[in-house]
BAMARBA-607057 format. One line per field, with one value per residue (C-alpha): residue number from 1; residue in one letter; x, y, z. Coordinates in pm, whole numbers, plus 50000, padded with zeros to 5 digits. Last residue first. Example, Ala and Ser with C-alpha at 12.3 -4.5 7.8 and 13.67 -1.06 7.14 Angstrom:
pos	(2 1)
code	(s a)
xx	(51367 51230)
yy	(49894 49550)
zz	(50714 50780)
***
This chain:
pos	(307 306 305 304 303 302 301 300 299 298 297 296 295 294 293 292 291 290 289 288 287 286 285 284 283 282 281 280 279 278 277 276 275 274 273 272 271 270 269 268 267 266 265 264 263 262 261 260 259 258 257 256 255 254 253 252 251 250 249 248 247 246 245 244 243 242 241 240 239 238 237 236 235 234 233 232 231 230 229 228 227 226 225 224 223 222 221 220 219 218 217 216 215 214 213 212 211 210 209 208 207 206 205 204 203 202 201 200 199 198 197 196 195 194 193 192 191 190 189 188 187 186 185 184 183 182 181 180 179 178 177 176 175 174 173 172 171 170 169 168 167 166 165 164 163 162 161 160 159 158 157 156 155 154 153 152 151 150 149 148 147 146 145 144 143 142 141 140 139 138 137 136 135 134 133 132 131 130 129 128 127 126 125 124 123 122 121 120 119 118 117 116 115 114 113 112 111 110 109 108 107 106 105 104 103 102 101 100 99 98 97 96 95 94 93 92 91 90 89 88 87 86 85 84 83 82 81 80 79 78 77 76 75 74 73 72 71 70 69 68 67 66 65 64 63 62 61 60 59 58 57 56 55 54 53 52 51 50 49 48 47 46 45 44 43 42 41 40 39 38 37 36 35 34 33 32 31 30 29 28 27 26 25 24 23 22 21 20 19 18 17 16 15 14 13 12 11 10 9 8 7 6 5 4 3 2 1)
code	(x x x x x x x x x x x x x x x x x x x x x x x x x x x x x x x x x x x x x x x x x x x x x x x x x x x x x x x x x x x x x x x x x x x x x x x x x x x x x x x x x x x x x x x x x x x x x x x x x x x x x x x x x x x x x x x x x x x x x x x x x x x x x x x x x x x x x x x x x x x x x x x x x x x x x x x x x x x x x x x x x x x x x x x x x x x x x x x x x x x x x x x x x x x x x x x x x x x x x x x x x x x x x x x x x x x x x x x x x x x x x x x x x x x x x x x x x x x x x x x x x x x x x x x x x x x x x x x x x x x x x x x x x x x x x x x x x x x x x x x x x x x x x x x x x x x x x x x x x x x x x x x x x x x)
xx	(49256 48943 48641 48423 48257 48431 48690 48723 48675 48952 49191 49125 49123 49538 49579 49457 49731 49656 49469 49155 49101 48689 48418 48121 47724 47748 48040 48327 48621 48947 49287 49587 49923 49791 49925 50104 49825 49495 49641 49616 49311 49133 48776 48875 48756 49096 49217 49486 49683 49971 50344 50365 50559 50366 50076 50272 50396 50006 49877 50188 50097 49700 49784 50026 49693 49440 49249 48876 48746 49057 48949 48681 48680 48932 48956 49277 49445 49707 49506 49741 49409 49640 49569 49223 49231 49473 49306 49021 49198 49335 49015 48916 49199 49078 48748 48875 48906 48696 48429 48728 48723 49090 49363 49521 49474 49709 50007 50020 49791 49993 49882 50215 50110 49775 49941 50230 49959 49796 50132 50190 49857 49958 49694 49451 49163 49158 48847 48825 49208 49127 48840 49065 49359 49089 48952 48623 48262 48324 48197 48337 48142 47969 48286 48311 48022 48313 48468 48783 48770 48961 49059 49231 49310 49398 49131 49207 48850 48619 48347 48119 47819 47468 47260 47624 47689 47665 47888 48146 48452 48466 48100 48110 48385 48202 47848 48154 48188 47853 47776 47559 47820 48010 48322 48655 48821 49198 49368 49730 49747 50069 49849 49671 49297 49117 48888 48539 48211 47901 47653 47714 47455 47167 46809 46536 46659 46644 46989 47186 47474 47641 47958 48112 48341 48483 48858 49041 49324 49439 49736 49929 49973 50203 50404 50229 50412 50271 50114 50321 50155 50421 50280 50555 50659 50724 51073 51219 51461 51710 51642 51794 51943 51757 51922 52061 52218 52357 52454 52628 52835 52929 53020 53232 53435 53508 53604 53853 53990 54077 54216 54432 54596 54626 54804 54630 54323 54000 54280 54219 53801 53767 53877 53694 53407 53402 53469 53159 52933 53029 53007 52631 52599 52629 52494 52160 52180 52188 51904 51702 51792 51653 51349 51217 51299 51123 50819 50807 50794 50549 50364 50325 50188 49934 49785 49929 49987 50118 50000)
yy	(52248 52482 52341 52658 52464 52779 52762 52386 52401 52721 52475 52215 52450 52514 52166 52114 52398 52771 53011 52814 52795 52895 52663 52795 52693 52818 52538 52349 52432 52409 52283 52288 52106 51795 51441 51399 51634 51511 51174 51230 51501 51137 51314 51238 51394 51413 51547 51467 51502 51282 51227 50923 50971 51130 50932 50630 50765 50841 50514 50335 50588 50457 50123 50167 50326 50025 50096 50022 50320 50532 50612 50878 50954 50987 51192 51072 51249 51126 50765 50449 50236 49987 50183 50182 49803 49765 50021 49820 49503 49721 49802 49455 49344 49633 49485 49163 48887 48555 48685 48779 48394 48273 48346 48693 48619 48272 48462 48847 49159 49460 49668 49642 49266 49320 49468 49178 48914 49066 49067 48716 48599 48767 49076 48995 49078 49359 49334 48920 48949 49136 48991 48612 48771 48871 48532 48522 48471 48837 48950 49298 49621 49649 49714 50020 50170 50315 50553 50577 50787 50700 50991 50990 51298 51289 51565 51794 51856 52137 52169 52454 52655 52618 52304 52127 51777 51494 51149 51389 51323 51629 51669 51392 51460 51829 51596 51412 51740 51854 52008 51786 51682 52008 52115 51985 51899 51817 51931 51786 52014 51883 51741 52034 52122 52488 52673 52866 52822 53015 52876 52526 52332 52491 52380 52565 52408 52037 51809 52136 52264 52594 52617 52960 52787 52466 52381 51996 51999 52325 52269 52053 51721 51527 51178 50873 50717 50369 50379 50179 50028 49947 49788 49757 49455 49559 49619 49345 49459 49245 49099 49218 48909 48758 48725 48371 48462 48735 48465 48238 48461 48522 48225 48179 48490 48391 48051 48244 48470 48150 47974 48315 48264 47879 47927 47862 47598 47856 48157 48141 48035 48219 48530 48500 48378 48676 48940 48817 48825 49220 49305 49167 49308 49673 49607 49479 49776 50018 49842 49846 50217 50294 50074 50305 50606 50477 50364 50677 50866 50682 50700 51052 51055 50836 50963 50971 50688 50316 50000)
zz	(49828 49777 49609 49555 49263 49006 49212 49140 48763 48762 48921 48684 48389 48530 48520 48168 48045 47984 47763 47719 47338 47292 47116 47153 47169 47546 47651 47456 47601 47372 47554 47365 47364 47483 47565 47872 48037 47891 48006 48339 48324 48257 48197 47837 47481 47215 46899 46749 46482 46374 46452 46667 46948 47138 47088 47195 47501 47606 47469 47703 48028 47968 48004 48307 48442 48346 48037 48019 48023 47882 47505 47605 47272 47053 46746 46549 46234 45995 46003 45949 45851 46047 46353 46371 46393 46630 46868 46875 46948 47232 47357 47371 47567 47832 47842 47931 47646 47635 47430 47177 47081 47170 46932 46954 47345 47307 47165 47206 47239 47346 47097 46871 46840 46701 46387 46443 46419 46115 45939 46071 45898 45554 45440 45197 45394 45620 45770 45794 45890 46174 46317 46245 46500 46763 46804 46641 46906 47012 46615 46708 46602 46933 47085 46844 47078 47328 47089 46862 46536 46241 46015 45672 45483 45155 44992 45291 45503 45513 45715 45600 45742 45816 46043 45996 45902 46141 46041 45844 46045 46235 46285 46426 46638 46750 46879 47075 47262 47283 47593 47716 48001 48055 47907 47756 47392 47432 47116 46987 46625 46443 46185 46174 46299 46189 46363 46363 46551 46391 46675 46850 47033 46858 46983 46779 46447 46629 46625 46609 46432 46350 46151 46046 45887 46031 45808 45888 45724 45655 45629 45397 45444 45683 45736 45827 46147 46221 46597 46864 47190 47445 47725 48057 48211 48610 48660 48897 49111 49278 49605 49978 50122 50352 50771 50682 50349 50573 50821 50576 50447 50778 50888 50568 50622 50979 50781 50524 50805 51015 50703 50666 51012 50959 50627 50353 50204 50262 50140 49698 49757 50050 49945 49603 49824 50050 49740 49578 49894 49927 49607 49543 49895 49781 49444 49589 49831 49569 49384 49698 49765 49356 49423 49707 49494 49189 49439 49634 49298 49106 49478 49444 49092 49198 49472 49818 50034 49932 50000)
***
């Protein structure tokens, strides 16, 4: 058990494993330069014999007493999105864009921005406020009441949310779902694509029924990924993600050298990941001129929430 949340005990834990490792090394030495001494004395003259046993007994009592253990670093996730190069901006173009599901009800009202491929954008606001409403308009599954998206002629997009569980046939193992919609491809290309997800040996082959909810995800992830989008909208993407999970999406997003665009309540990842953050409130989208932690603060002043 440790105290503190979980930034804090990343740090008690690293420093904590650091002292270990020291004294691992310290008695490493120490029980190596014993038995060379006893090894080349044990059989000398009866003054060094009598160094050699002393040596022996007590050896023997710090193996008695537990010797401190090596570290063992916990087996990290690496999940790896294929690089994809860039297009010209604009992108992604909303002009003047107003959208509602009934004329009377707007949700957004002559909005205006642009998204890049080196654009990293954390979308945050209010439930209701229409944040994944903004995604679909984004990728052109809602169009706008009046006013224009525009999007580059190249551009690919995959968008990752919670209902594309529903798209897998759970009674396939997760290596025949992808070969089935991507066919063509060789088996160990399609094993390596599931691969980079964390997904390996038995689990690519077992009906996906049998996978947790976070093995799902990944499959899910898989299969965006080999589209090799240039921009990703993802939405709400940590549910089922444990947090050494989420740390390997967040590394691989920045390392991969698409767009993004992101809705999370995990202010976690929001801050390894994005550059800006846009709040989506009042049938607006406005840039919040700061980082997620600082909206966090003004979120809790706003509650009267004081630390």
């Amino acid at each position: 058990m440790y105290t503190g949340n979980y930034d804090q005990y990343v740090q008690t834990r690293g420093d904590l494993e650091e002292n270990q490792m020291k004294q691992y090394k310290w008695e490493q030495e120490q029980i190596a330069n014993m038995k060379e001494y006893i090894a080349r004395f044990g059989h000398g003259s009866a003054k060094l014999a009598r160094q050699a046993q002393s040596k022996e007994k007590t050896l023997a009592k710090m193996e008695r007493g537990g010797l401190t253990e090596k570290v063992v670093r916990d087996q990290v996730l690496v999940f790896r999105f294929t690089d994809v190069g860039k297009l010209p901006p604009p992108v992604l173009q909303f002009s003047e864009v107003s959208f509602g599901y009934t004329p009377d009800n707007l949700i957004y009202k002559n909005i205006d921005f642009g998204v890049d491929l080196d654009s990293r954008i954390a979308l945050v606001g209010p439930n209701g406020a229409g944040k994944s409403t903004l995604l679909k308009l984004m990728t052109g599954d809602l169009f706008p009441s009046d006013g224009m998206v525009k999007r580059h002629n190249h551009l690919r997009i995959a968008q990752y949310h919670q209902h594309l569980a529903e798209k897998l046939d759970l009674d396939v193992p997760a290596l025949q779902f992808m070969m089935n919609e991507y066919p063509g491809n060789e088996e160990e290309k399609m094993r390596a694509a599931i691969g980079r997800f964390g997904l390996t040996g038995k689990a690519q082959v077992m009906p996906m029924k049998n996978l947790s909810d976070g093995q799902k995800s990944r499959v899910i992830f898989a299969w965006l990924a080999w589209r090799q989008p240039q921009l990703l909208l993802l939405d709400e993407p940590t549910n089922h993600l444990d947090i050494e999970t989420i740390d390997s999406l967040a590394e691989a997003l920045n390392e991969w050298d698409g767009g993004l665009v992101l809705v999370s309540h995990d202010f976690r990842l929001i801050n390894q990941v994005a550059h800006e953050i846009w709040v989506c409130a009042d049938q607006k989208v406005t840039r919040w001129e700061g980082d997620i932690m600082d909206f966090k603060k003004h979120l809790k002043a706003k509650a009267g929430i004081v630390d």
